[in-house]
N, C-alpha and C positions, 0 to 999 in steps of 0.2 A: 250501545253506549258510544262505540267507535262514532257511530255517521251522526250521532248528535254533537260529539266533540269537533269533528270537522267542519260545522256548521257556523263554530264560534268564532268570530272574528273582531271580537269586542265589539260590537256591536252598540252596546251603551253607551261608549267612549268614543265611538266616531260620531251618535251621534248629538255628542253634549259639546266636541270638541272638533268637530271638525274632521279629515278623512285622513291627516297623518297617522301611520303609524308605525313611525319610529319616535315621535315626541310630540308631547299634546301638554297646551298651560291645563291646569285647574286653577277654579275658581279664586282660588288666594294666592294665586302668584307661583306655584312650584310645580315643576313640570315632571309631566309622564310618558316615561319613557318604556316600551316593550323592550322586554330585556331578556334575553335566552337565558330559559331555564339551566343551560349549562355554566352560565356562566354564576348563577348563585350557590353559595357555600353555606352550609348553617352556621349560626351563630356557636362562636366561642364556646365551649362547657355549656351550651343550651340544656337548661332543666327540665325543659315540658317536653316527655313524651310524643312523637308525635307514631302515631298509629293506623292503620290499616281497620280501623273498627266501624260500628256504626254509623258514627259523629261523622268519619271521613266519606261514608256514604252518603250523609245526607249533604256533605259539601261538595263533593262531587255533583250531583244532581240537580243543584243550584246551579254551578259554574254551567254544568253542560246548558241549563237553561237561559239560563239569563249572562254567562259571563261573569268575569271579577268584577264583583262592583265597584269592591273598594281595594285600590292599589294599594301592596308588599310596600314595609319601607327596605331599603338594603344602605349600605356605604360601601365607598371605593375600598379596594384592599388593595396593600403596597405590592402583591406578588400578582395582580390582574386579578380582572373580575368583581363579584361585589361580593360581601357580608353581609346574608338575610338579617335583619334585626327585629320586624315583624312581618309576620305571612308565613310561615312555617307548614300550618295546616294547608291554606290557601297554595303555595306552591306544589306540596305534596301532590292534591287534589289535581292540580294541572297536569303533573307528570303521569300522573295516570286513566287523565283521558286520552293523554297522546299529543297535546298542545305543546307548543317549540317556544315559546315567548308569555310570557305575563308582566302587565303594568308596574311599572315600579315608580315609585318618590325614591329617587337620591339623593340623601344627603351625606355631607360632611360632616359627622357624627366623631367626636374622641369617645375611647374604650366608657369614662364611668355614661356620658349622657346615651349612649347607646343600649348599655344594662337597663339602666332606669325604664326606656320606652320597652325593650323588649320585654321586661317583666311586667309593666304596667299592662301591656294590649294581651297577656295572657291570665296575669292572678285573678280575673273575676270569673274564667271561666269554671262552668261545672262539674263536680266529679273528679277535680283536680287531686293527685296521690298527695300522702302526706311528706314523702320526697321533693316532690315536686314545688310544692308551698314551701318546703323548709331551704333550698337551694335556692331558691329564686327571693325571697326574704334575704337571706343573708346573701346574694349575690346585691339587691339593690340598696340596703344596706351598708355596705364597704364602698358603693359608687356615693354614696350621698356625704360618706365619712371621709373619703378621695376628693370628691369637691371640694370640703371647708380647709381642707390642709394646701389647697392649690393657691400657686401665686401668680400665676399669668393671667388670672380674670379681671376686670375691671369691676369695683363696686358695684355698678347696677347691675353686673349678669351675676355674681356674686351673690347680690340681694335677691336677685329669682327664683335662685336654685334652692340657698338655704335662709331662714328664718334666724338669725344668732338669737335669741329667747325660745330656741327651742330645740334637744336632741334629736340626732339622726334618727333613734328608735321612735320619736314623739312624730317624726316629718313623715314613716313608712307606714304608722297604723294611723295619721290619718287621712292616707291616701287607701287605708283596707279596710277590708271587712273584721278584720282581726283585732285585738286591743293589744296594745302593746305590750302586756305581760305574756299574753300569748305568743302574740310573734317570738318573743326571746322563747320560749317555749319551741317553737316551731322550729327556731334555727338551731336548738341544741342537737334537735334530731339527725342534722349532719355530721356530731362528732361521735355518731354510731358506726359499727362496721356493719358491713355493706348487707350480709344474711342478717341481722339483726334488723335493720332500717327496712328490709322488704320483706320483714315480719310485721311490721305497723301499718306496711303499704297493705297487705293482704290480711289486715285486721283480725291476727293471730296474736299479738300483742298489743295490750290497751296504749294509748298512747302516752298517760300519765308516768304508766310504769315506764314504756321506752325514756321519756322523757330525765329518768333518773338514770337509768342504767348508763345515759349518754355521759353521765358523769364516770363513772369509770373509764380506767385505762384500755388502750385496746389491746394490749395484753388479757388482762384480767376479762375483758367482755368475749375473748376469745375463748379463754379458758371456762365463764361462764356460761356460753354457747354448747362445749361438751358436753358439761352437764346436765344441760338440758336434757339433750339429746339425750345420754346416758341412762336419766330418772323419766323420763317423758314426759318434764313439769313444763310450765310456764311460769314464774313468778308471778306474785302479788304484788300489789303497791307497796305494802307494807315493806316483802322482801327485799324490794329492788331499792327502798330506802334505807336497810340492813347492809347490803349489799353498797349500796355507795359510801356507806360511812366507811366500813373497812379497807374498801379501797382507798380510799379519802387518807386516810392514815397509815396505808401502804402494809395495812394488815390483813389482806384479803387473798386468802389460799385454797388449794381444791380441799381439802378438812372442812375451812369455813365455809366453804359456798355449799359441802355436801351437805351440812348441818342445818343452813338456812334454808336450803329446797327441800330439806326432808322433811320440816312443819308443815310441808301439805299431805305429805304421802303419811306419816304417821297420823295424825288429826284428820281424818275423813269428814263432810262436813254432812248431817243428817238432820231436816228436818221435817217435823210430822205438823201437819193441821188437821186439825179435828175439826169434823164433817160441819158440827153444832156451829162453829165461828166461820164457817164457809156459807151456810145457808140463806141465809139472809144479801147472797150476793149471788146468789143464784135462784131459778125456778125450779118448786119443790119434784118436777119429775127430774130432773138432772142426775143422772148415775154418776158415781166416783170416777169413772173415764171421762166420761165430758168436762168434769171438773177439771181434772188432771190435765185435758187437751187443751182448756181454755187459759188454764193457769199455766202452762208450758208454754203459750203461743204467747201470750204476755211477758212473760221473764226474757223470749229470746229478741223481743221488742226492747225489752230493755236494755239487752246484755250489749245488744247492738248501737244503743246509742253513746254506754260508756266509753267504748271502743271510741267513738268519734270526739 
């Protein structure tokens, strides 16, 4: 991988733009500039993950072939250097073939227009955690809510950013894939504590239940995390809607919360299908184990998507 990485010399970019390279225009006027990877810093409280996994191998393998195709945005920072805004993965990827510089667009970005792009050029990708959506939602969110309260815009850049006929939650889902009940949805998932929240991430907690639980104090979601632990439940929807209300009204104690986890462990839940109402969904040589594994193999299809 080394002597392929050494090979790269942007190669696409000398020859779309000529053989600088320390600064090269693009096509629409803003220019690109090689910029030492030491000199970029991640972005502020950046939400997305970024990872050493497969994804980052199959970007690396790119880059070593063909090169960055498409230039990192970054902005100036007042202490030197720049602030990646997007290219996160894309730099990574550099740094670990061994390359000293990658393409950059710089611009003069303020804090909310900068949120906005960095979560736009990541929310659509795949696989994305449920942390991850929910920080970066509510991160672009407050930029779009910081826009309309600003006063040093003139009306027409004013008029670009925000829609007045329409909420900043209306402006964010329909720029997603998400509807906007959801998003609020999504962003309550950050007023979890932190073992709770990367219980939803690692789909040990349905996301509806978290979803409630995020109503509770982080006191009380503390002391409901004992618990857990303690009875080795999970909550239900149901419970974690029990569970909000008392806290809700600041009556919510370890008594109450043992008494609401304990409707699963007292109530075991059992049930029998008889063979006669199974038949007819199966072929008549099928033994009660294939049934059982077929019908296993289905539920945990299921189980899987309520999670999502």
């Amino acid at each position: 991988m080394k002597s392929s990485a050494s090979k790269i010399k942007m190669s696409s970019y000398d020859s779309l733009f000529g053989e600088d390279e320390v600064t090269q225009a693009t096509c629409d006027g803003e220019r690109i500039q090689h910029i030492s990877l030491s000199e970029l810093f991640p972005f502020q409280n950046h939400p997305f993950k970024v990872l050493d996994d497969e994804k980052m191998e199959e970007t690396k393998e790119s880059i070593a072939k063909y090169g960055v195709l498409m230039p990192i945005i970054a902005r100036p920072r007042l202490d030197g250097g720049y602030e990646l805004v997007a290219g996160h993965r894309r730099k990574r990827a550099s740094e670990l073939l061994g390359l000293e510089t990658i393409p950059t667009i710089v611009r003069e970005l303020d804090d909310d227009e900068s949120t906005i792009i960095m979560v736009d050029s990541n929310i659509q990708r795949e696989n994305l955690l449920f942390s991850e959506k929910a920080f970066a939602y509510k991160m672009k969110l407050d930029a779009i809510k910081s826009q309309g309260k600003r006063t040093d815009l003139t009306s027409a850049q004013l008029g670009q950013k925000l829609e007045k006929s329409k909420t900043s939650i209306e402006i964010v889902a329909e720029q997603a894939d998400d509807s906007r009940n959801q998003i609020k949805r999504y962003i309550r998932l950050t007023e979890l504590i932190p073992t709770l929240l990367d219980m939803v991430d690692n789909k040990k907690l349905a996301f509806n239940t978290a979803v409630e639980l995020s109503y509770l104090s982080h006191d009380d979601q503390e002391l409901l995390l004992e618990k857990m632990v303690d009875l080795d439940v999970i909550p239900s929807l149901s419970q974690s809607t029990k569970l909000k209300k008392y806290s809700n009204d600041g009556s919510l104690s370890e008594a109450v919360i043992d008494v609401i986890l304990s409707e699963t462990i007292a109530k075991p839940v059992q049930v029998t299908l008889k063979k006669e109402k199974l038949g007819k969904y199966f072929p008549q040589n099928y033994s009660s184990e294939q049934m059982e594994e077929v019908i296993t193999t289905l539920l945990e299809a299921w189980h899987n998507e309520q999670n999502l």
